[in-house]
C-alpha positions in Angstrom: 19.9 -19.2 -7.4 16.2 -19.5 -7.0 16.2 -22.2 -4.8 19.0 -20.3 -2.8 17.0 -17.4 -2.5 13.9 -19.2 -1.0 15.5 -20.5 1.9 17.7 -17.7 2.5 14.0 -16.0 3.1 12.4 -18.9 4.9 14.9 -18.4 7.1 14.6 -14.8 7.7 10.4 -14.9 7.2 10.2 -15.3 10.8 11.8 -12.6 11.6 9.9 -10.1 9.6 6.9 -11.4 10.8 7.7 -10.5 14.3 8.8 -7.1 13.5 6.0 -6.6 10.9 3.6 -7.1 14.2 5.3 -4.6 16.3 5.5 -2.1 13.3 1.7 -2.3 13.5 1.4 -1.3 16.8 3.6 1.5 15.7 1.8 2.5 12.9 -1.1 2.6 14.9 0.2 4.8 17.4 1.2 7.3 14.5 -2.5 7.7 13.1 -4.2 7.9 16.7 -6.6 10.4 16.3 -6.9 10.5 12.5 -10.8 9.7 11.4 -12.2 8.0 8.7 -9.4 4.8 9.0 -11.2 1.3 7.6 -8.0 -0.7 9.0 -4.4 -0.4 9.5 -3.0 -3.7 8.9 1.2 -4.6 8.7 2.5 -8.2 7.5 5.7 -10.0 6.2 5.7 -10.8 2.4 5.3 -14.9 1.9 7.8 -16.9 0.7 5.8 -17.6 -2.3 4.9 -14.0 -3.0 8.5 -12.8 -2.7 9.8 -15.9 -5.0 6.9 -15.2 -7.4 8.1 -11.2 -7.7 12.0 -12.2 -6.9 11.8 -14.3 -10.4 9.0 -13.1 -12.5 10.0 -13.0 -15.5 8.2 -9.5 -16.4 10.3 -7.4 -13.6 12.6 -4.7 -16.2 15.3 -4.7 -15.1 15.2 -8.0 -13.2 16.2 -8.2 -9.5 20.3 -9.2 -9.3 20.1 -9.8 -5.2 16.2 -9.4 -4.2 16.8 -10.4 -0.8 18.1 -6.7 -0.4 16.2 -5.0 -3.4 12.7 -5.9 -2.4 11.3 -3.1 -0.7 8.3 -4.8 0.7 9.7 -7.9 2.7 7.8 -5.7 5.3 4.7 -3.5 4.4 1.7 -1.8 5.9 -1.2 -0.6 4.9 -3.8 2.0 5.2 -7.5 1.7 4.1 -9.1 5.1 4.4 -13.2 6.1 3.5 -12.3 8.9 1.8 -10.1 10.9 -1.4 -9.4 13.3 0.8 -8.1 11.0 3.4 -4.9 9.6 1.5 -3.1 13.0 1.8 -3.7 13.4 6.0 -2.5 9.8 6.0 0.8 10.2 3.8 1.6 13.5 5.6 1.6 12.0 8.9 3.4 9.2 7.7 5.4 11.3 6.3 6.2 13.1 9.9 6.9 9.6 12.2 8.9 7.8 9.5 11.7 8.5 7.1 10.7 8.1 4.0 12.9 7.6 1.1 10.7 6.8 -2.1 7.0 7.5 -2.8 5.0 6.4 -5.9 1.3 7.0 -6.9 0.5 4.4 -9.3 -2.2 5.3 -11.7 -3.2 3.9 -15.0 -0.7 5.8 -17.4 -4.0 7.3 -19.7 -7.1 9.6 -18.6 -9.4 7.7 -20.6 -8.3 3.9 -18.3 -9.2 2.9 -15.2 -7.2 -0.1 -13.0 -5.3 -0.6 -10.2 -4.8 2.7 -7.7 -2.8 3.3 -4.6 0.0 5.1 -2.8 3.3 3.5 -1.7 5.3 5.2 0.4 8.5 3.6 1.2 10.5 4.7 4.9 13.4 3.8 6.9 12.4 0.8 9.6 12.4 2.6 12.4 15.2 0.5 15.0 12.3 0.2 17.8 10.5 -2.2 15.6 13.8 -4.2 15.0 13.7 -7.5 17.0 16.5 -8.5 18.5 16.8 -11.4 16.5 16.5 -8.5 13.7 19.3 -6.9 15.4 22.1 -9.8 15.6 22.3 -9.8 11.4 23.1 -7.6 8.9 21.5 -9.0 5.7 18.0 -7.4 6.8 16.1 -4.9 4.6 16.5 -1.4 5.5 13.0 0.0 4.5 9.2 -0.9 4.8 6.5 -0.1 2.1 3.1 1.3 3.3 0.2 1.7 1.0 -2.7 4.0 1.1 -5.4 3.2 -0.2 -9.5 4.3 -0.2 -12.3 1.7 0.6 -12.4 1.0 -3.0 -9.2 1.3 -4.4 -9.1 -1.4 -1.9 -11.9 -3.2 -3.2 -10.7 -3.4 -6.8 -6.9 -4.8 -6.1 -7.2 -7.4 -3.5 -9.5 -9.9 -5.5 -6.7 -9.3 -8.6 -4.1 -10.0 -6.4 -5.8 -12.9 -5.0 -6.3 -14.7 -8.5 -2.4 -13.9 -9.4 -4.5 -12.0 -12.5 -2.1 -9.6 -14.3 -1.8 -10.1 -18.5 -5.2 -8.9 -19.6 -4.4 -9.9 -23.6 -4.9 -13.4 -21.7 -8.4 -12.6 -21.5 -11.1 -13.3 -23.1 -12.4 -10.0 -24.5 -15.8 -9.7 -22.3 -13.4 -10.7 -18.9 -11.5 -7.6 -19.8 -14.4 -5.3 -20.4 -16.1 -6.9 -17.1 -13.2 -5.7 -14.6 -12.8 -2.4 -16.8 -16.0 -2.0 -15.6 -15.2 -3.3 -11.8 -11.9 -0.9 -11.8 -14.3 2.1 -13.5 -17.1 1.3 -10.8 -14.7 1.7 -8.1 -13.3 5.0 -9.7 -16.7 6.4 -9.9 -17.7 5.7 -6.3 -15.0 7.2 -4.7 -15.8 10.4 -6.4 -18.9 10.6 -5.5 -17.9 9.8 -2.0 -15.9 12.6 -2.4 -17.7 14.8 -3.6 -20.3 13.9 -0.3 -17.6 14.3 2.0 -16.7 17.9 1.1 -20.5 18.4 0.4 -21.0 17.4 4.6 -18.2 19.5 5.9 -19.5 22.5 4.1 -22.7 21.9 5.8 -20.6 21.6 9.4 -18.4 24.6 8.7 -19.4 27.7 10.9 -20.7 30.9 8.6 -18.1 34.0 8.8 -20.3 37.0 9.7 -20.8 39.1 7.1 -18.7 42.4 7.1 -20.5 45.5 8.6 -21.2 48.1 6.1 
């Protein structure tokens, strides 16, 4: 089945790369005039990314037919500067898609700190749809954007990179070191935060003061 699977995707891989590149001019157009955007970015998942999450033994319950069960063949993402940026960008997103699923995924206890981000999964809009896209019917039906701050960012993409994921693989001063990395990050947007509301205080206009 495995083998199956990855050609089945090779051959559609194509595909979603060309509709993954006009989804991003869409996605663009959605957020014009939004500030305080690092990068909006959209791409196809890699064959070698969707095998490793199609078969990885850790997925509960496992995938039966991933070619339709992924839900990020095609994804986007959002980098914002800000906390307070995450929510203007998922309600817009919100507005010029369908979306069907959202999920904030935190670490399950107050006292940790690791991976953060919103995923926000909508219908494909069919003006994105190729027309090579368009001629089957064994496509994926949604697209999964993330939303992410600065940091967030930060803190993921070098995990990601290094395929890192079992920390009782570790050796114990690794795992303190990136508790500290994913802690660092945690800290810094909040104080970004905290500066961000701090400077629109400063820029909002005084309400006169009521005549006696």
């Amino acid at each position: 089945m495995r083998e199956q699977t990855e050609n089945a995707y090779r051959d559609r891989e194509p595909i979603l790369s060309a509709t993954a590149r006009l989804l991003e001019d869409e996605l663009r157009d959605s957020l014009r005039g939004i500030d305080h955007i690092d990068r909006i970015s959209c791409r196809a998942k890699s064959i070698s990314s969707f095998i490793g999450k199609a078969f990885d033994p850790e997925n509960n319950p496992a995938y039966t037919d991933p070619l339709s069960e992924i839900e990020d063949q095609v994804a986007g993402r959002v980098i914002v500067f800000f906390l307070g940026d995450i929510s203007i960008i998922r309600d817009r997103l919100r507005k010029c898609f369908t979306p069907v699923e959202f999920r904030q995924r935190r670490p399950a206890k107050d006292q940790e700190f690791g991976y953060e981000s919103e995923h926000l999964v909508c219908v494909i809009p069919p003006q994105v749809k190729t027309p090579e896209w368009l001629a089957r019917h064994d496509m994926p039906a949604t697209v999964e954007f993330q939303i992410r701050t600065i940091f967030m960012h930060a803190y993921a993409e070098p995990q990601h990179d290094t395929g890192y994921k079992a920390a009782d693989e570790l050796p114990s001063k690794i795992r303190r070191e990136l508790a500290w990395i994913a802690a660092s990050a945690w800290g810094a947007d909040q104080a970004y935060e905290r500066f961000a509301e701090w400077r629109k205080d400063q820029h909002s206009p005084v309400s006169p003061k009521p005549a006696a």
